[in-house]
N, CA, C and O of each residue as an XYZ file, in Angstrom:
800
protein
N       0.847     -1.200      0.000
C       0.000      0.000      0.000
C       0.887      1.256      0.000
O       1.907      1.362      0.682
N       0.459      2.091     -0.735
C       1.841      3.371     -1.084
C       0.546      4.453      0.089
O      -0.667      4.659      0.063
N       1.663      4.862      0.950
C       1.183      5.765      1.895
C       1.150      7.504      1.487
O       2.232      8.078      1.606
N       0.125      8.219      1.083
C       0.330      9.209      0.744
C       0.320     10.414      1.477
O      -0.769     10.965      1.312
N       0.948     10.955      2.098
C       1.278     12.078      3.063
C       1.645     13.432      2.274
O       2.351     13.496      1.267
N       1.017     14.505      2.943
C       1.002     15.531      2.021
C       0.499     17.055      3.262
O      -0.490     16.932      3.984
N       0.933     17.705      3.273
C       1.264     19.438      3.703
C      -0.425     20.032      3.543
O      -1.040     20.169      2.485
N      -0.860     20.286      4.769
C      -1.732     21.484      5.131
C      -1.667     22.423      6.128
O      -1.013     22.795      7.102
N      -2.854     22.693      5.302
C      -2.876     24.308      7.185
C      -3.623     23.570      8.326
O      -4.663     22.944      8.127
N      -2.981     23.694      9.617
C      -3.404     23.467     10.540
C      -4.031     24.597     11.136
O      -5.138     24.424     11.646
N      -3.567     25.599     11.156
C      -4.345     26.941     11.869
C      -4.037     27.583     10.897
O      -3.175     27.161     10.127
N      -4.808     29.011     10.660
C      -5.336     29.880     10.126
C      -3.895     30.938     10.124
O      -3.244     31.227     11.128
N      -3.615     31.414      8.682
C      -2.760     32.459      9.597
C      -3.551     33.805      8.767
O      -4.632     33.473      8.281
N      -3.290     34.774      8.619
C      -3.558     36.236      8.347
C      -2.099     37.627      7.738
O      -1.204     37.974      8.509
N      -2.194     38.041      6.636
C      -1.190     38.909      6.342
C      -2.404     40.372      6.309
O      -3.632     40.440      6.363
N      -1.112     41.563      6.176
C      -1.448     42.739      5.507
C      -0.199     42.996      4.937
O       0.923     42.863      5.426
N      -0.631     43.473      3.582
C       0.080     44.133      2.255
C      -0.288     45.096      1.845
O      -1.304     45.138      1.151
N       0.520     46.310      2.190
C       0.289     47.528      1.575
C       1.199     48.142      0.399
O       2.400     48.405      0.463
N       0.299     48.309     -0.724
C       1.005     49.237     -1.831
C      -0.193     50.659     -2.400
O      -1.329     50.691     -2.873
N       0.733     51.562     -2.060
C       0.367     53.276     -2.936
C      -1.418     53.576     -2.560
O      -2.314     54.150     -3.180
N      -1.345     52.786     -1.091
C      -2.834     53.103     -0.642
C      -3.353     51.851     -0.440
O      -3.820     51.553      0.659
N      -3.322     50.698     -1.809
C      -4.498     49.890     -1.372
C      -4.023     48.867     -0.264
O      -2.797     48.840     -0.156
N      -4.711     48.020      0.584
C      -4.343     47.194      1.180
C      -5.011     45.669      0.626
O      -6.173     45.558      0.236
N      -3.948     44.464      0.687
C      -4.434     43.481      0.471
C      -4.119     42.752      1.989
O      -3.095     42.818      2.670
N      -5.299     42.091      2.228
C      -5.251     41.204      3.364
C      -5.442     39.910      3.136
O      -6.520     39.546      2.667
N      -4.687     39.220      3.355
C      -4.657     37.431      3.100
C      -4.947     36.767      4.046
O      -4.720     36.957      5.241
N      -5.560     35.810      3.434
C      -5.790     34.467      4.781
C      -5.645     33.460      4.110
O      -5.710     33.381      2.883
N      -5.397     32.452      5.026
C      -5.495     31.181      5.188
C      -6.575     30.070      5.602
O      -7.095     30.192      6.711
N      -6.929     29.047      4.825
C      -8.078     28.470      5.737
C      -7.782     26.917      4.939
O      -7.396     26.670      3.796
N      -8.199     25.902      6.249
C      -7.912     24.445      6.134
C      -9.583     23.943      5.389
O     -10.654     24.047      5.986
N      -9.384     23.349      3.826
C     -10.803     23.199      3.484
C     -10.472     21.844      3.213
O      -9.313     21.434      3.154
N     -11.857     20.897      2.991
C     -11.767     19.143      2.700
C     -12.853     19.718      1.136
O     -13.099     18.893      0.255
N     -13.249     20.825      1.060
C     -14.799     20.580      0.269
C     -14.499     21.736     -0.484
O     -13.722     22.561     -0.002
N     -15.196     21.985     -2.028
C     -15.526     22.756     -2.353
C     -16.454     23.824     -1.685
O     -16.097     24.990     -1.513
N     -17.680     23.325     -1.323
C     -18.812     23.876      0.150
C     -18.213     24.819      0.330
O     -18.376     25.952     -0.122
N     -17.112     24.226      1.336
C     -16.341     24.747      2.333
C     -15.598     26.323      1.632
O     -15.689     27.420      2.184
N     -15.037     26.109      0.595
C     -14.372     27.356     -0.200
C     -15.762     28.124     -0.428
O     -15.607     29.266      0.005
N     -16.495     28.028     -0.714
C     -17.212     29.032     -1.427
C     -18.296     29.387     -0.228
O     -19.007     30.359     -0.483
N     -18.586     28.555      1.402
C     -18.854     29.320      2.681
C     -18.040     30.342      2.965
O     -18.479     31.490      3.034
N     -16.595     30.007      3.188
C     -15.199     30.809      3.633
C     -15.636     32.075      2.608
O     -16.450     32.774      3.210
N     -15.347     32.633      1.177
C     -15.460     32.949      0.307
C     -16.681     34.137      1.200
O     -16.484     35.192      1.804
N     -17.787     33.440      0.943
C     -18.758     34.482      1.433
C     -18.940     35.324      2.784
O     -19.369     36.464      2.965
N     -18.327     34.083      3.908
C     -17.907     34.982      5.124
C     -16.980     36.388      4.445
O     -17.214     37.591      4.563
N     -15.966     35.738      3.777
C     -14.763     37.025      3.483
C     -15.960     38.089      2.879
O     -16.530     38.454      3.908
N     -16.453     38.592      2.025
C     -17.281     39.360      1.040
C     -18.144     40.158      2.227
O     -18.114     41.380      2.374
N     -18.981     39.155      3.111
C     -20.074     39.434      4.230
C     -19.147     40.588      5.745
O     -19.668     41.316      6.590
N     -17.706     40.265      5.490
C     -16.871     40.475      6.583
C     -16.235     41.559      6.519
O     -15.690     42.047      7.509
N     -16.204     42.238      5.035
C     -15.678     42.977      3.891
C     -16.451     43.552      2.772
O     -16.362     43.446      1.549
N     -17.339     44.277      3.671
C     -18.428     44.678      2.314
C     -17.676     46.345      1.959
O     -18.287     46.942      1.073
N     -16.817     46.883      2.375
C     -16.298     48.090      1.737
C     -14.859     47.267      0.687
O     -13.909     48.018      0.464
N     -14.781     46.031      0.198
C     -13.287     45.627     -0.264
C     -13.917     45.410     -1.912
O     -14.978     44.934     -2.313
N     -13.056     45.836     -2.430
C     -13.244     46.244     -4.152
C     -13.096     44.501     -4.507
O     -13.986     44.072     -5.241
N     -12.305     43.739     -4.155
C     -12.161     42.292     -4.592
C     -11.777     41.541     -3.623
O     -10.858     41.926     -2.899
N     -12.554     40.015     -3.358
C     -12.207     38.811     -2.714
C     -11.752     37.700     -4.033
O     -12.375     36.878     -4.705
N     -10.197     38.217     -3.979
C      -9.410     36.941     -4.998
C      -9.353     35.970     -3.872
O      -9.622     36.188     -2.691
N      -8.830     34.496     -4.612
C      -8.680     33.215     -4.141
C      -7.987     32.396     -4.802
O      -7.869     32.634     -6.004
N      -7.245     31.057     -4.179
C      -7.468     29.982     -5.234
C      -7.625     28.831     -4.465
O      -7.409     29.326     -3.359
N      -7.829     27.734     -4.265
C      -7.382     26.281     -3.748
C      -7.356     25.207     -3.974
O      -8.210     24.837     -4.779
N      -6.472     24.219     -3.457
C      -6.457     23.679     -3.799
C      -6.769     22.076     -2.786
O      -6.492     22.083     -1.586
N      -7.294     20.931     -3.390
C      -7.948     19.923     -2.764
C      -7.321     18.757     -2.883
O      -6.651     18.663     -3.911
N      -7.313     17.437     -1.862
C      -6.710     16.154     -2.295
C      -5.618     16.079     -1.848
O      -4.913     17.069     -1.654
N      -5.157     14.493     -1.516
C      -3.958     14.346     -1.344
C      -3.285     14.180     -2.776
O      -2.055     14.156     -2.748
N      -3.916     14.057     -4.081
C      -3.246     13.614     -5.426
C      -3.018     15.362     -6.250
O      -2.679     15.750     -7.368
N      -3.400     15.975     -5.034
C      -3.112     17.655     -5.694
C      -3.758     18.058     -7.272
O      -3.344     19.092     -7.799
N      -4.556     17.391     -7.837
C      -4.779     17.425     -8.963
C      -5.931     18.476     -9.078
O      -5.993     19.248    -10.035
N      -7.156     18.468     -7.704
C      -8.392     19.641     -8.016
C      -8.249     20.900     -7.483
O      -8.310     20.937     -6.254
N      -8.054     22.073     -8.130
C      -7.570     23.265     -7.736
C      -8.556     24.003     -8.585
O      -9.148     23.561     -9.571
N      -8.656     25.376     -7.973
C      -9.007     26.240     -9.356
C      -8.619     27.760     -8.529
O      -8.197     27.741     -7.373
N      -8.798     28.874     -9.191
C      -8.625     30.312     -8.222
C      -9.430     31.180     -9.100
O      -9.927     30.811    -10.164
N      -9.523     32.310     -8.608
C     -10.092     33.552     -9.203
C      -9.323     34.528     -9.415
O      -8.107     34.422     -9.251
N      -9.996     35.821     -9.879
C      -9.177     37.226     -9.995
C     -10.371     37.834     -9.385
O     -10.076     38.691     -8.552
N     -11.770     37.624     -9.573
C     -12.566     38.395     -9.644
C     -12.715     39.457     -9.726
O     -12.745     40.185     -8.734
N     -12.865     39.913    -11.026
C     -12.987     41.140    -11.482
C     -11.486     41.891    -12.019
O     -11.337     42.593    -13.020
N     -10.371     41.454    -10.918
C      -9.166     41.783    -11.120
C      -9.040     41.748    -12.768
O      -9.950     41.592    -13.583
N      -7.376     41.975    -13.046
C      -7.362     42.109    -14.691
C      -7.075     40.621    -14.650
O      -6.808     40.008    -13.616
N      -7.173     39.955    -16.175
C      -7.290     38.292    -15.849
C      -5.717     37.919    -15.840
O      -4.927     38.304    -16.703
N      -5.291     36.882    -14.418
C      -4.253     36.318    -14.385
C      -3.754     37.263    -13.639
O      -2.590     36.872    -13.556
N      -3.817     38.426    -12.914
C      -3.288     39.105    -12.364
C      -3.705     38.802    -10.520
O      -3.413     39.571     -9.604
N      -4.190     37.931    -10.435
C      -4.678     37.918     -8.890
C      -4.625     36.475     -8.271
O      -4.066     36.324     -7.185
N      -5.516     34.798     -9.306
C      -5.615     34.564     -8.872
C      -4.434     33.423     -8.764
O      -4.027     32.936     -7.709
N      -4.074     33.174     -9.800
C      -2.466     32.717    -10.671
C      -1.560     32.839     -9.407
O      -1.272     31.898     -8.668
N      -1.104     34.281     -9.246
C      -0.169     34.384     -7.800
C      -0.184     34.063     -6.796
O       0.818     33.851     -6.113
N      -1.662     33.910     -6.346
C      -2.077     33.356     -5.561
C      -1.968     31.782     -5.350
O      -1.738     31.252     -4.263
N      -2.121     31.271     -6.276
C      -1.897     29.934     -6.696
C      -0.831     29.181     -6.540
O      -0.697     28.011     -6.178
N       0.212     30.331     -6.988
C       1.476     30.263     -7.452
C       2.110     29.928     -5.927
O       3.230     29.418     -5.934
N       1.649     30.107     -4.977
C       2.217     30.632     -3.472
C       1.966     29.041     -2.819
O       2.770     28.383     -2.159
N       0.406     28.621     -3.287
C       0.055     27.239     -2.477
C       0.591     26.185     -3.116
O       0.572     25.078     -2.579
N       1.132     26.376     -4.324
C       1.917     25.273     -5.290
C       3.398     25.169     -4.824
O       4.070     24.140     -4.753
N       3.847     26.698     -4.461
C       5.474     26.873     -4.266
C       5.866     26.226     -2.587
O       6.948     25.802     -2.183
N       4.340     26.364     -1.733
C       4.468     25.640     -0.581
C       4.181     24.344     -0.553
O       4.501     24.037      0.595
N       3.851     23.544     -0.986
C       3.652     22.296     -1.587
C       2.437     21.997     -0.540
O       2.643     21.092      0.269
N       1.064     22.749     -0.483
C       0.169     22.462      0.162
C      -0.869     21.835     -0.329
O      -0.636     21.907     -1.536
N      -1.948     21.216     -0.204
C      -3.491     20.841     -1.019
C      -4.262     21.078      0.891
O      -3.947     21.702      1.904
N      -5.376     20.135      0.451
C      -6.898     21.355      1.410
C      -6.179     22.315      1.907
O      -5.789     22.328      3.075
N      -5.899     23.366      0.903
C      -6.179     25.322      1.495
C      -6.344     25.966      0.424
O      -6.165     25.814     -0.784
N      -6.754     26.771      1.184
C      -8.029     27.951      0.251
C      -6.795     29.230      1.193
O      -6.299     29.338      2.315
N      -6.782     29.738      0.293
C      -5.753     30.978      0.539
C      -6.478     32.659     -0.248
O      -6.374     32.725     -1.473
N      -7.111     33.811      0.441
C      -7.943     34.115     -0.133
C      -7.262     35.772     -0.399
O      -6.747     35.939      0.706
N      -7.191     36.078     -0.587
C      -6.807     38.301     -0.678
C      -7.434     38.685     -0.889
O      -7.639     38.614     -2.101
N      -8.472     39.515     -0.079
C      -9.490     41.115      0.080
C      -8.594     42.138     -0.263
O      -7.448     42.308      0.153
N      -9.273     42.834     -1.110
C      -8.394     44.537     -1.293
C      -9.401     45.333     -0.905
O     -10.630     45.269     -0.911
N      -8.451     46.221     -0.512
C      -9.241     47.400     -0.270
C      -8.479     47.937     -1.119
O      -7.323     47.522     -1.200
N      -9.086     49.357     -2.256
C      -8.731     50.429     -2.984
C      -8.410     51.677     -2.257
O      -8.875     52.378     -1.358
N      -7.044     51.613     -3.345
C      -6.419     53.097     -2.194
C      -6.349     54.153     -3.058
O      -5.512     55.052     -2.976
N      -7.559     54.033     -4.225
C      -7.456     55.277     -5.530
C      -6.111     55.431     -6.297
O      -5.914     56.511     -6.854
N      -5.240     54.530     -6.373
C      -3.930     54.764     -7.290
C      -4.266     53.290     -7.735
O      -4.587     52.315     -7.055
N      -4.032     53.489     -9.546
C      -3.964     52.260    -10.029
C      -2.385     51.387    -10.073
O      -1.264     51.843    -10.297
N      -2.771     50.142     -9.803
C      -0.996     49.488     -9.673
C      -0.253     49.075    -10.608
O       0.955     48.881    -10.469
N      -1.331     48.774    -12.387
C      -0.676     48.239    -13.442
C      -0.699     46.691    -12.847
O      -0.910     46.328    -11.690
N      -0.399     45.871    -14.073
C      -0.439     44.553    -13.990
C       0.848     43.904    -12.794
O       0.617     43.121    -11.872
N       1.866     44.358    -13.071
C       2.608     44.065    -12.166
C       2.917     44.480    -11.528
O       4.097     44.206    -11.308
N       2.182     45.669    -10.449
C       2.093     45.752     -9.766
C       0.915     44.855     -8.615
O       1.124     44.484     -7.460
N      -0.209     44.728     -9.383
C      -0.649     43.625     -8.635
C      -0.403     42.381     -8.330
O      -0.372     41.919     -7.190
N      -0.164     41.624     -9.659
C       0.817     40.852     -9.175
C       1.446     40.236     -7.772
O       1.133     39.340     -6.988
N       2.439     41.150     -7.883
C       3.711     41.425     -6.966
C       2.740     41.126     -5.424
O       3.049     40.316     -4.550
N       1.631     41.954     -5.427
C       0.802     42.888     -4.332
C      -0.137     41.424     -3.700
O      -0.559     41.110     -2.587
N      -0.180     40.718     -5.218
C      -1.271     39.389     -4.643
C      -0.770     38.356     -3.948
O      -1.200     37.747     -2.969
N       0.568     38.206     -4.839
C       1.427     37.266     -4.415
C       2.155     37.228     -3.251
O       2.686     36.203     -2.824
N       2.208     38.436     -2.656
C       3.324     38.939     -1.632
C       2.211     38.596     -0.533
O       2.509     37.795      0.352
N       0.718     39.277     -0.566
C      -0.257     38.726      1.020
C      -0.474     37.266      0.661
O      -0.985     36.644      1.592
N      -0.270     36.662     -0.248
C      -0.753     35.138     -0.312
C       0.791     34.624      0.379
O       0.792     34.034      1.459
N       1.775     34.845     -0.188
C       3.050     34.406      0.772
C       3.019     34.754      2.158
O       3.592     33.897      2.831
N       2.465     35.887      2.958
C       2.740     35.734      3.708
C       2.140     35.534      4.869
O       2.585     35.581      6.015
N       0.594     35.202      4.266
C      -0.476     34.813      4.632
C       0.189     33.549      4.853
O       0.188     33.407      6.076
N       0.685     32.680      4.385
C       1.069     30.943      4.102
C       2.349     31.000      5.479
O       2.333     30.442      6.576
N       2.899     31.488      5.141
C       4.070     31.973      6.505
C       3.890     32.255      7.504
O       4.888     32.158      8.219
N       2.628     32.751      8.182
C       2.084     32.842      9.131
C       1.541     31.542      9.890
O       1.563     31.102     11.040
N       1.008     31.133      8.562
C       0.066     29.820      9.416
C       0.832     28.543      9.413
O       1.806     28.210      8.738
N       0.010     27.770     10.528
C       0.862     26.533     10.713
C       0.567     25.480      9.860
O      -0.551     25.097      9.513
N       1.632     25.049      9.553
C       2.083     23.894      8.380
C       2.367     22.820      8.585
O       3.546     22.564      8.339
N       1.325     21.427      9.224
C       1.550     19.993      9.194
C       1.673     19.210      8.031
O       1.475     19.559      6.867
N       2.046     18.031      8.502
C       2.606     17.146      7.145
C       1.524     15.965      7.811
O       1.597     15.567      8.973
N       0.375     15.446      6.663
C      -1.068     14.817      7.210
C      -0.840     13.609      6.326
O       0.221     13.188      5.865
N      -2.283     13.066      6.171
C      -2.166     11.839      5.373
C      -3.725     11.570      4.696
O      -4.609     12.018      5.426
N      -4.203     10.949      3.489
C      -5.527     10.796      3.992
C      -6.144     10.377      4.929
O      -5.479      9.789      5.783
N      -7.084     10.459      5.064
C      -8.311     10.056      6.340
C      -9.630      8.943      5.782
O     -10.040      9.329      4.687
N     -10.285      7.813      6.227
C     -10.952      7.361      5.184
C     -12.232      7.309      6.703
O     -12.100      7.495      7.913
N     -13.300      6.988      5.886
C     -14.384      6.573      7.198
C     -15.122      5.622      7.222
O     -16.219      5.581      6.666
N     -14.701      4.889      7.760
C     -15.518      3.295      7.955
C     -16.577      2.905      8.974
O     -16.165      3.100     10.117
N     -18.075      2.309      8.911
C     -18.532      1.600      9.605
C     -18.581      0.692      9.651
O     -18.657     -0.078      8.693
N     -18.546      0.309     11.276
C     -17.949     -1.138     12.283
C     -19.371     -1.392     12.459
O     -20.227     -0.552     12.736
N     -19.608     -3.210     12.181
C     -20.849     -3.274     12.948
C     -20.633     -4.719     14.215
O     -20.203     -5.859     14.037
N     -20.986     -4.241     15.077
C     -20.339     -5.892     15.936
C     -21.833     -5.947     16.962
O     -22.636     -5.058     17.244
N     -21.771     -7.423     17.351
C     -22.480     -7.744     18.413
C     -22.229     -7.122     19.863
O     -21.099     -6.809     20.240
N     -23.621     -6.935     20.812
C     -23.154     -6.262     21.526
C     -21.904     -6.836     22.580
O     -20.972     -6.123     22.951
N     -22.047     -7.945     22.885
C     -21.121     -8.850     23.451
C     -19.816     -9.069     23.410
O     -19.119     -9.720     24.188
N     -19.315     -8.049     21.739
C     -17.838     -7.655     21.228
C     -17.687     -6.544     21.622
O     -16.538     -6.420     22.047
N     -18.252     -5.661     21.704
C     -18.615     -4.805     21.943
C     -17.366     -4.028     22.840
O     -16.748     -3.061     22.394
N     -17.137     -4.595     24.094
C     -15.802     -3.893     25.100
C     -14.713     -4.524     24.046
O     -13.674     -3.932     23.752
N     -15.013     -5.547     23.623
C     -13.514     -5.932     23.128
C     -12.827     -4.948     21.832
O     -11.634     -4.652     21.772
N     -13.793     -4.564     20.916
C     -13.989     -3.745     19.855
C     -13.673     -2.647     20.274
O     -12.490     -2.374     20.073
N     -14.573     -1.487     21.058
C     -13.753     -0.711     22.126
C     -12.047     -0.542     21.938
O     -11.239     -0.107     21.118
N     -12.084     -1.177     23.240
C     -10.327     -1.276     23.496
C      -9.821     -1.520     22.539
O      -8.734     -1.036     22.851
N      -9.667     -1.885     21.565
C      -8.885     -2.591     20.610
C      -8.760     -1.324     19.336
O      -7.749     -0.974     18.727
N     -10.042     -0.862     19.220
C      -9.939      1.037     18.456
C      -8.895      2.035     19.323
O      -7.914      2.624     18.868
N      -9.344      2.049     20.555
C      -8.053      2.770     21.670
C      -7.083      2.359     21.607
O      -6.184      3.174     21.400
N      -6.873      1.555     21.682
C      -4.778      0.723     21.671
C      -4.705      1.022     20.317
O      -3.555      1.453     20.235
N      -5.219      1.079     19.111
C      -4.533      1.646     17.476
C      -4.900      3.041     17.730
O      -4.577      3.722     16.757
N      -5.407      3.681     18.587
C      -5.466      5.447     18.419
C      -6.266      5.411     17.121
O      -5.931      6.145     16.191
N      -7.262      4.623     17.024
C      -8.240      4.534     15.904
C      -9.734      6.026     16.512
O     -10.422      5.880     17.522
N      -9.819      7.107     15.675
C     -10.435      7.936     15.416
C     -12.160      7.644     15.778
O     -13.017      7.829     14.914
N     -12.469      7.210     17.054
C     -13.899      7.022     17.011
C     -15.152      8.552     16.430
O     -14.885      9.522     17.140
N     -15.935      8.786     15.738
C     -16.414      9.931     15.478
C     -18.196      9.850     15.907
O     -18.941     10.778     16.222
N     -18.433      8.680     15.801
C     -19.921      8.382     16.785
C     -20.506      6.887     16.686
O     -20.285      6.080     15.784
N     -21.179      6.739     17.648
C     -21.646      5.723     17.919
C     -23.288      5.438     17.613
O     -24.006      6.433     17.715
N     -23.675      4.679     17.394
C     -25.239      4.519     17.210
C     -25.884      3.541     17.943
O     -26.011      2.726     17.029
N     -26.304      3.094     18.743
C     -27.312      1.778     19.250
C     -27.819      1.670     18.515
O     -28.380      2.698     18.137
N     -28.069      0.380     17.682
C     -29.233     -0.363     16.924
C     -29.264     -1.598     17.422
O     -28.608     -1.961     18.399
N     -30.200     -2.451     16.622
C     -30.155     -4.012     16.803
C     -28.313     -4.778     16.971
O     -27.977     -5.700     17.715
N     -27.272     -3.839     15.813
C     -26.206     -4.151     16.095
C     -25.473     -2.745     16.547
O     -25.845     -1.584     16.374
N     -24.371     -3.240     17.147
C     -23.527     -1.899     17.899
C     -22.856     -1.153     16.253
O     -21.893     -1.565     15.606
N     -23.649     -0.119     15.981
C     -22.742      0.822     14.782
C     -21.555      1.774     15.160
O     -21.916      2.449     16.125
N     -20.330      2.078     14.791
C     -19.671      2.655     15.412
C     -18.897      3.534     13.680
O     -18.698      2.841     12.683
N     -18.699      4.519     13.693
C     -18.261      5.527     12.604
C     -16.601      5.587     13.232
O     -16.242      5.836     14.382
N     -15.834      5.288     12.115
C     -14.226      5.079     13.154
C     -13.961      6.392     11.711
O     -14.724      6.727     10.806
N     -12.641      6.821     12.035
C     -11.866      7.449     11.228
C     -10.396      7.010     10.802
O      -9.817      7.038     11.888
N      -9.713      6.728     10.111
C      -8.995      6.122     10.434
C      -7.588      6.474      9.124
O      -7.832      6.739      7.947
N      -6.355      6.393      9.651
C      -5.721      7.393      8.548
C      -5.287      6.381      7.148
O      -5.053      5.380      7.825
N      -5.113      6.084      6.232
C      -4.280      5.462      5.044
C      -2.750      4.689      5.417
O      -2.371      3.805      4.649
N      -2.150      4.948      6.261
C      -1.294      3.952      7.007
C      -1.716      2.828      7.638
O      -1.184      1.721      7.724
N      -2.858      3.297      8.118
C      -3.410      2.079      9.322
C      -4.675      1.591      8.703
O      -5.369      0.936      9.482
N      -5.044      1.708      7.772
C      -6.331      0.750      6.941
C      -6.075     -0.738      7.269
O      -6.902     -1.560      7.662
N      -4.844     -0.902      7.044
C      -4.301     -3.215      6.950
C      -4.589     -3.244      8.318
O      -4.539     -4.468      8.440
N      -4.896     -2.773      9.626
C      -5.162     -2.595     10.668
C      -6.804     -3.197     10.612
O      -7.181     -3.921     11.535
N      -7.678     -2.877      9.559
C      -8.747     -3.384      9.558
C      -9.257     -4.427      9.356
O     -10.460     -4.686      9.334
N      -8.171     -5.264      9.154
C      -8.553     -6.861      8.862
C      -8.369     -7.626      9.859
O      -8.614     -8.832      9.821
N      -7.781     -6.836     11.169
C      -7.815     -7.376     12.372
C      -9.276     -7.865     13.023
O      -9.445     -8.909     13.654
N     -10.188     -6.960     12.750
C     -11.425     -7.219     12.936
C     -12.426     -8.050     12.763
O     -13.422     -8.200     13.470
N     -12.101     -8.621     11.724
C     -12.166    -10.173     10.948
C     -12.149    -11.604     11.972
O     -12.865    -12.605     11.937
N     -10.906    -11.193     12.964
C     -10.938    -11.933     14.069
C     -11.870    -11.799     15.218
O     -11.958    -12.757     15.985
N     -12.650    -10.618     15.456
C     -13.271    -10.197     16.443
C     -14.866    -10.594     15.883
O     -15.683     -9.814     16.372
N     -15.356    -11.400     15.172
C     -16.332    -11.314     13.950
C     -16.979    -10.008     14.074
O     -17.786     -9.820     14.985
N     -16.694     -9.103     13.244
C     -16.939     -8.137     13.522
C     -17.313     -7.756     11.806
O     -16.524     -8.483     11.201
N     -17.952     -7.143     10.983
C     -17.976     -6.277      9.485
C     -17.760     -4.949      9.598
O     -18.107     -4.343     10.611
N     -17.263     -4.452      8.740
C     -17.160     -3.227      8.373
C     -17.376     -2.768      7.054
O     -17.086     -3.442      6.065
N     -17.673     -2.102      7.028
C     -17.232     -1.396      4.941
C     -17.057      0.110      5.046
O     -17.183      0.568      6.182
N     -16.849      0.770      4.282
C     -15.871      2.517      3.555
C     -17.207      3.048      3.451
O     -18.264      2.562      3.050
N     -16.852      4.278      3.959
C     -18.260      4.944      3.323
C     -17.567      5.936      2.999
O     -16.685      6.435      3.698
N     -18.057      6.452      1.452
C     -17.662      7.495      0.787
C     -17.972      8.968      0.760
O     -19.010      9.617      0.632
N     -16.664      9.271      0.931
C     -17.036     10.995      1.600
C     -16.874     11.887      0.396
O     -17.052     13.101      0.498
């Protein structure tokens, strides 16, 4: 099994960038979802209703492949590209990295923005904290109640991710569990116990 480990934001960080008046303010934010970008997105706009543009870009996955960014409105390639350019050069995926401007009445020319987008997206990224993660997958356990303590303990001794429990006719249990420790699940097999993936 090839273990895939890969760089996100753990906490949030925050820049300010000032050029010839305007200010760009950057953030940082840890996303799993598209949803998630385009909630964040609207907090920023709702949080920032005097800011001429909420640029963005992010990117998703441990295979780094689903990304996209904006300029909005900006001139095209001038906002969200640099931005981009910053979460690619940090070798991150789930983050959404976003720059609000405020207009300071002097225009900056193309490269001057640029420079201006790229510089709060860098140091927006520099601020915040930077773990090295893995995927996450989510499985339900179904066991008799009678396995039940044994099943238990046996999730605790692997530091297996419990996320909720259900009483039914059988004990349901929602585990989390990271891409290293999946072959860990065939242990269960011994406990007669089923499980299967549920797709997130």
């Amino acid at each position: 099994m090839v273990h895939v480990f890969y760089k996100t934001i753990k906490s949030s960080g925050e820049s300010i960038y000032k050029e010839k008046g305007s200010r760009f303010l950057g953030f940082t934010r840890s996303v799993n979802s598209e949803q998630e970008v385009k909630d964040f997105i609207a907090n920023f706009r709702k949080s920032h209703p005097q800011s001429v543009h909420v640029c963005y870009a992010f990117r998703l996955g441990a295979d780094m492949k689903h990304f996209r960014y904006s300029d909005d409105g900006e001139p095209s390639n001038t906002a969200g590209p640099p931005i981009f350019g910053q979460i690619q050069q940090a070798g991150l995926t789930n983050c959404l990295v976003a720059v609000v401007r405020y207009y300071g009445g002097v225009k900056l020319g193309v490269g001057g923005l640029i420079q201006a987008y790229r510089q709060a997206a860098k140091e927006a990224i520099n601020s915040s904290e930077i773990i090295e993660t893995e995927d996450h997958f989510l499985y339900e356990i179904h066991c008799d109640f009678s396995h039940l303590p044994q099943v238990m303990n046996w999730l605790k001794s692997q530091r297996i991710d419990i996320k909720s429990q259900n009483y039914t006719e059988k004990h349901e249990i929602i585990v989390q569990i990271p891409n290293s420790k999946l072959s860990l699940l065939n242990h269960l097999a011994t406990l007669n116990v089923s499980y299967k993936s549920l797709a997130q």
